[in-house]
C-alpha positions as CSV (number, residue, x, y, z in Angstrom):
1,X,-37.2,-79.1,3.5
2,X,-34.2,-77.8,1.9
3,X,-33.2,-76.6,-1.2
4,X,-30.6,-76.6,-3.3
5,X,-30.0,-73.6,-5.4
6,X,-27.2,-73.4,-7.8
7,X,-25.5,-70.1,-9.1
8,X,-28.0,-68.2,-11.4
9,X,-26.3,-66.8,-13.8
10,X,-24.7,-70.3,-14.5
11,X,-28.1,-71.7,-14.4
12,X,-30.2,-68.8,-16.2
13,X,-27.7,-68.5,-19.1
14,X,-27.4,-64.3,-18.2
15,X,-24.4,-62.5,-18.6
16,X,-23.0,-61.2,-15.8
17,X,-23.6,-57.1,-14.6
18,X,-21.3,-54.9,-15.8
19,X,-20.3,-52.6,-12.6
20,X,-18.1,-50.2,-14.3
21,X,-19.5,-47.2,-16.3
22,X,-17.1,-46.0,-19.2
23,X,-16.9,-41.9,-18.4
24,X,-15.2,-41.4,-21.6
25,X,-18.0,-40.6,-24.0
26,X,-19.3,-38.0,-20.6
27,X,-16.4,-36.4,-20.9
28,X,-16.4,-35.6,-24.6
29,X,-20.0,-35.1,-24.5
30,X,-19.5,-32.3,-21.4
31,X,-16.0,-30.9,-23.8
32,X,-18.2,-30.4,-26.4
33,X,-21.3,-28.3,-24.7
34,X,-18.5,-26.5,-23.1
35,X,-16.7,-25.4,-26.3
36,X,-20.1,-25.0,-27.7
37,X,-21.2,-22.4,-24.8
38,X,-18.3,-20.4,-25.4
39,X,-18.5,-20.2,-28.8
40,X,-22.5,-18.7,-28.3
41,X,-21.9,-16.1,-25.9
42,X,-21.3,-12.7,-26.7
43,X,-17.9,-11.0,-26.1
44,X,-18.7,-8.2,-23.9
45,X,-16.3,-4.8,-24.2
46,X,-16.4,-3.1,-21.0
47,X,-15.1,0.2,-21.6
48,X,-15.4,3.4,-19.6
49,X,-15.2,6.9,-21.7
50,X,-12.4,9.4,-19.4
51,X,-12.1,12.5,-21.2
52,X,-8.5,13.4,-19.7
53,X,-6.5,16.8,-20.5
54,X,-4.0,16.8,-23.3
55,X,-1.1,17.7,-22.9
56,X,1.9,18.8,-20.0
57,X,0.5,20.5,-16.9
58,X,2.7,23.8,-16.3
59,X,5.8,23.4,-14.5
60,X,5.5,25.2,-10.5
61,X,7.0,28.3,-10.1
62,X,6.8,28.0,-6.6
63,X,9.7,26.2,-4.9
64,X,9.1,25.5,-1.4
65,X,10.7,26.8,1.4
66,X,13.1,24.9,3.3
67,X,13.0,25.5,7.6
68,X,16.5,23.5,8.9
69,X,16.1,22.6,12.4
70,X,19.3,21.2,13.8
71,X,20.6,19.6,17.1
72,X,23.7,19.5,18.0
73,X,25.5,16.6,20.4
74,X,25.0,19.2,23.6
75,X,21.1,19.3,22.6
76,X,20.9,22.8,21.7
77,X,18.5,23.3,18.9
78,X,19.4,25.7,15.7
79,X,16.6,27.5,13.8
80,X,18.4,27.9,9.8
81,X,21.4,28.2,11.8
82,X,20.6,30.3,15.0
83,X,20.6,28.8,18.6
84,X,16.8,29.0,19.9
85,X,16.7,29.7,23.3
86,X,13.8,28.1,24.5
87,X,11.0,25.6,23.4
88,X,8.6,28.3,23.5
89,X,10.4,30.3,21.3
90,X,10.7,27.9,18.7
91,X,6.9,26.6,19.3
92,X,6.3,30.8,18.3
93,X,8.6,30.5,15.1
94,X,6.5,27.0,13.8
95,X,3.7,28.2,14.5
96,X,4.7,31.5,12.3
97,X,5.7,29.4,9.4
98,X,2.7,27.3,9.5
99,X,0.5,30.2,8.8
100,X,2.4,31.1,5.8
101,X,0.5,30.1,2.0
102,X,2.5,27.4,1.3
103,X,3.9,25.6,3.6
104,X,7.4,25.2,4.4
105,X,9.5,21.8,4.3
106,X,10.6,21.0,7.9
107,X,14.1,19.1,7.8
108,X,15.3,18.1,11.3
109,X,18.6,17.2,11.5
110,X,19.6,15.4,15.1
111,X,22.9,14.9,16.1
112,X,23.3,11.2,17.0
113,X,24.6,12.3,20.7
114,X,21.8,14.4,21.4
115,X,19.1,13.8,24.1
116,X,15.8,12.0,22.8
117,X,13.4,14.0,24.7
118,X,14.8,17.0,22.9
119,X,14.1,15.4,19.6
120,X,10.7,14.1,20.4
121,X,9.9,17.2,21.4
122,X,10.3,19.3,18.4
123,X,8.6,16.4,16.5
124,X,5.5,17.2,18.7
125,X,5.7,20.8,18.5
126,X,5.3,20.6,15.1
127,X,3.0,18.5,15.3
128,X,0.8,21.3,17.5
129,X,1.9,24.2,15.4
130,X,-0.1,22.1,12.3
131,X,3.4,21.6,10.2
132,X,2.6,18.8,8.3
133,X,5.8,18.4,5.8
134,X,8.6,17.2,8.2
135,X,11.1,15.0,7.1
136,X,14.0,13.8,9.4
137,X,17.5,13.5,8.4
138,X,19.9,10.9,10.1
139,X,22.9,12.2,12.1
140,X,25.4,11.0,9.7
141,X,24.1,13.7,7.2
142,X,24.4,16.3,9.6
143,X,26.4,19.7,9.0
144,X,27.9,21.7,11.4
């Protein structure tokens, strides 16, 4: 036994199901709480009180002291000028100026023909001796 069964939304008169939602008024509805919420809440100042010092701090006095330590294309290394004789000798001299109450600027100036050992060297000499301002100046600046 069989039956026959037509389609029921011809048969039953029922509109059909809508499948698509309309997310428009959602939207407007969400826009609206959202604008609403930051409308309600508070603005909070965050502020931090610093009670800094007025006016110019006082100029130094004090200029620092400049140490030249040059080497020349041969490798011979100058103290301010004068040809050190040996690495002991100018390990003695850093560690004098080291001891000193302010510091003194180091400024090595290799020659671009000297030997690298040489200049790695003096860079860990003063490094020993507790010389912490050393600046190195490319051959091209240097003075003979």
């Amino acid at each position: 036994m069989a039956m026959n069964v037509g389609s029921s939304s011809a048969a039953s008169g029922d509109p059909e199901v809508m499948m698509d939602i309309n997310t428009t008024p959602l939207i407007d509805v969400m826009l609206v709480l959202l604008v609403m919420l930051i409308i309600t809440i508070p603005i909070q100042l965050h502020a931090v009180n610093l009670n800094l010092p007025v006016g110019t701090p006082p100029p130094s006095d004090v200029k620092p002291e400049v140490v030249k330590i040059d080497v020349d294309a041969k490798s011979v290394v100058h103290w301010q000028g004068v040809a050190v004789g040996s690495g002991a000798e100018l390990e003695q001299k850093m560690k004098d100026v080291s001891l000193l109450p302010v510091q003194p600027e180091v400024h090595l100036r290799p020659d671009r023909h000297a030997r690298y050992e040489v200049v790695a060297s003096i860079l860990a000499a003063t490094k020993r001796s507790g010389l912490t301002k050393i600046g190195v100046i490319g051959s091209e600046q240097f003075i003979e």
